[in-house]
C-alpha positions as CSV (number, residue, x, y, z in Angstrom):
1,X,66.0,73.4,26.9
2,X,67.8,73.0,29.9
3,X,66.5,74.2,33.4
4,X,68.3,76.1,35.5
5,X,68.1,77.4,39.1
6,X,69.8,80.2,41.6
7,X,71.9,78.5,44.0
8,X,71.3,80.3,47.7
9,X,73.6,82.4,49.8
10,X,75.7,79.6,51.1
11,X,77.6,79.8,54.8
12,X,79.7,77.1,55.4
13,X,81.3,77.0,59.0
14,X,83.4,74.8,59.7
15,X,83.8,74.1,63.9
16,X,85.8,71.9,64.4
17,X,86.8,71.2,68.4
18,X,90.4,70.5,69.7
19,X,90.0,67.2,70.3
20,X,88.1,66.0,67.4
21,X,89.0,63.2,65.0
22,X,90.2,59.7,65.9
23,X,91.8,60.2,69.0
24,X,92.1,57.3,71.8
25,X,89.1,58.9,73.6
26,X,86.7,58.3,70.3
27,X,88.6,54.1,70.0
28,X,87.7,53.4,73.7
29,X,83.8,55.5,72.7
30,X,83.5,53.2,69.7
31,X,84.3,50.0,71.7
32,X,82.3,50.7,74.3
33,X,79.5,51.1,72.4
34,X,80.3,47.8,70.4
35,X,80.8,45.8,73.4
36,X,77.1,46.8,74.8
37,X,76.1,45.5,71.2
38,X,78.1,42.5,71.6
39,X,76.5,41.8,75.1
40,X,72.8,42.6,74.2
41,X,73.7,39.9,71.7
42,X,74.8,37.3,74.2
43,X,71.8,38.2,76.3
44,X,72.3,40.7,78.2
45,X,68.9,43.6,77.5
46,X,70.4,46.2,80.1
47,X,73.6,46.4,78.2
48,X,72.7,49.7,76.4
49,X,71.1,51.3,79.3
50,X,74.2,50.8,81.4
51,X,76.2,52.6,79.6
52,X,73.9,55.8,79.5
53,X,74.6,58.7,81.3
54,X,72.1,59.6,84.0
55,X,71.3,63.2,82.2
56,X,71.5,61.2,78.7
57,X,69.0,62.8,76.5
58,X,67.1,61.0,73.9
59,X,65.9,62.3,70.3
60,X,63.6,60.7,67.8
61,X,62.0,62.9,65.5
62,X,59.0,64.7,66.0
63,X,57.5,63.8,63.1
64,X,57.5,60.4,64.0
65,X,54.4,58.5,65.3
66,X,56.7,58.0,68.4
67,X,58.7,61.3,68.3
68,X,60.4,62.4,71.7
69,X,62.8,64.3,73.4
70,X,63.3,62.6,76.5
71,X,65.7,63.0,79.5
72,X,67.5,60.5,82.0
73,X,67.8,57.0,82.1
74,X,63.9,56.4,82.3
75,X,63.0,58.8,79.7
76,X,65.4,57.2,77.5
77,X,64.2,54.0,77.9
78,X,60.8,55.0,77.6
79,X,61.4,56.3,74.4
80,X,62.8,53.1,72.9
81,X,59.9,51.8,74.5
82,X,57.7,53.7,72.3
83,X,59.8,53.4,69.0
84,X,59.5,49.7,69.7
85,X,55.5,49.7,70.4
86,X,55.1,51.2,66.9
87,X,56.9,47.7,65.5
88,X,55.7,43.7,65.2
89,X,58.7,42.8,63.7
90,X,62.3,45.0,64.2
91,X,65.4,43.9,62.2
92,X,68.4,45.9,62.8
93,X,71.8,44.5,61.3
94,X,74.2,47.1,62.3
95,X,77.6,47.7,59.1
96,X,79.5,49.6,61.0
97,X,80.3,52.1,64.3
98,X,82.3,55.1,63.4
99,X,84.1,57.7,66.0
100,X,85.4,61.2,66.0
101,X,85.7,63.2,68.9
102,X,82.8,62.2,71.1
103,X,80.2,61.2,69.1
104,X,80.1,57.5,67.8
105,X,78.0,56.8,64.8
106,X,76.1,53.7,64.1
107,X,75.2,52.5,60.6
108,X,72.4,49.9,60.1
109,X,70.1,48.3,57.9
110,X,66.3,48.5,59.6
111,X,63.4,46.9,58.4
112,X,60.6,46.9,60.9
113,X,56.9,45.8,60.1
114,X,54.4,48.4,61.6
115,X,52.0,47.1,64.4
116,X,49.0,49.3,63.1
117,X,49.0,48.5,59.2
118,X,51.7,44.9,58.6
119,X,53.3,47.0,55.9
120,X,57.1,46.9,56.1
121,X,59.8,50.0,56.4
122,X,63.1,49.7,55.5
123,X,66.1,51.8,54.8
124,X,69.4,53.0,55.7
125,X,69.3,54.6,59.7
126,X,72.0,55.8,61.4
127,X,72.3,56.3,65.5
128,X,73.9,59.1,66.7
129,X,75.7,58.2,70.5
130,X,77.2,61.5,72.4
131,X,80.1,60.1,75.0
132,X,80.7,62.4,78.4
133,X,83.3,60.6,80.8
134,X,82.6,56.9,78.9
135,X,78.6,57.1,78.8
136,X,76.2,58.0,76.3
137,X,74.9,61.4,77.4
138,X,73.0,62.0,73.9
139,X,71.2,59.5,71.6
140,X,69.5,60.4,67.9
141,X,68.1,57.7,66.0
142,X,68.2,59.2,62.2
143,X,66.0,57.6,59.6
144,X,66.8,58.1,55.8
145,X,62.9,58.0,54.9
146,X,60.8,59.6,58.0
147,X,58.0,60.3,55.6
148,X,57.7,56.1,54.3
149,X,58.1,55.5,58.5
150,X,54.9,57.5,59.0
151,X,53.4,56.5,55.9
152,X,54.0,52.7,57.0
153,X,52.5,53.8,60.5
154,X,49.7,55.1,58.7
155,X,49.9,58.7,59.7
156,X,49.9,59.8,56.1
């Protein structure tokens, strides 16, 4: 017998800002953010933080064992600071940078080895960059599996 369920009330809005899309402001976003990648890789650590914006604000989940809302330069960096104190071992290789409007999206492959337990999380993450006048002014690391990161952390 097959099951069957009620779908919800569904609103779908669509907002959609003038501006939005592929436009030359969201090209010179994306390489901006690439060329900070590109220079961390060369050696440069400070790349990333000199191209935030000094009211950036910076969001890892809550839910995370190093969940934050930080604000400014410092807070920022103190909350990579924290996601990184949770790790051993970090591997990020990033696929791709995507643009529209003012937001640039990363997409990467993670696997990180917890500090507290040596087991291993890895997945599909995605970082969400915010431009304002060519600097980041908003940055959201999003995890596909938040639950396996805690679990890995051992929070669970």
């Amino acid at each position: 017998m097959a099951e069957t369920f009620s779908a919800p009330q569904l609103e779908l809005v669509l907002n959609l800002k003038e501006g939005s899309g592929l436009t030359d402001t969201a090209r010179k976003n994306r390489e901006i953010l690439v060329t900070a990648y590109q220079a961390m890789l060369a050696g440069n650590e400070n790349a990333l933080a000199e191209i935030l914006d000094p009211e950036v604000c910076f969001y890892e989940a809550k839910g995370l064992p190093y969940g934050v809302e930080a604000k400014g330069i410092e807070g920022a960096l103190k909350g990579v600071a924290g996601m990184f104190s949770a790790w051993s071992h970090l591997y990020t290789e990033f696929q791709e940078f995507l643009a529209g409007g003012d937001i640039v999206i990363a997409y990467l492959w993670m696997r990180a080895t917890a500090r507290a337990t040596g087991e291993v999380y890895e997945g599909p993450t995605a970082e969400m960059f915010r431009f304002r006048d060519s600097k980041i002014i908003e940055w959201r690391p999003i995890y596909w599996d938040t639950h396996r990161v805690r679990e890995v952390c051992g929070l669970t």
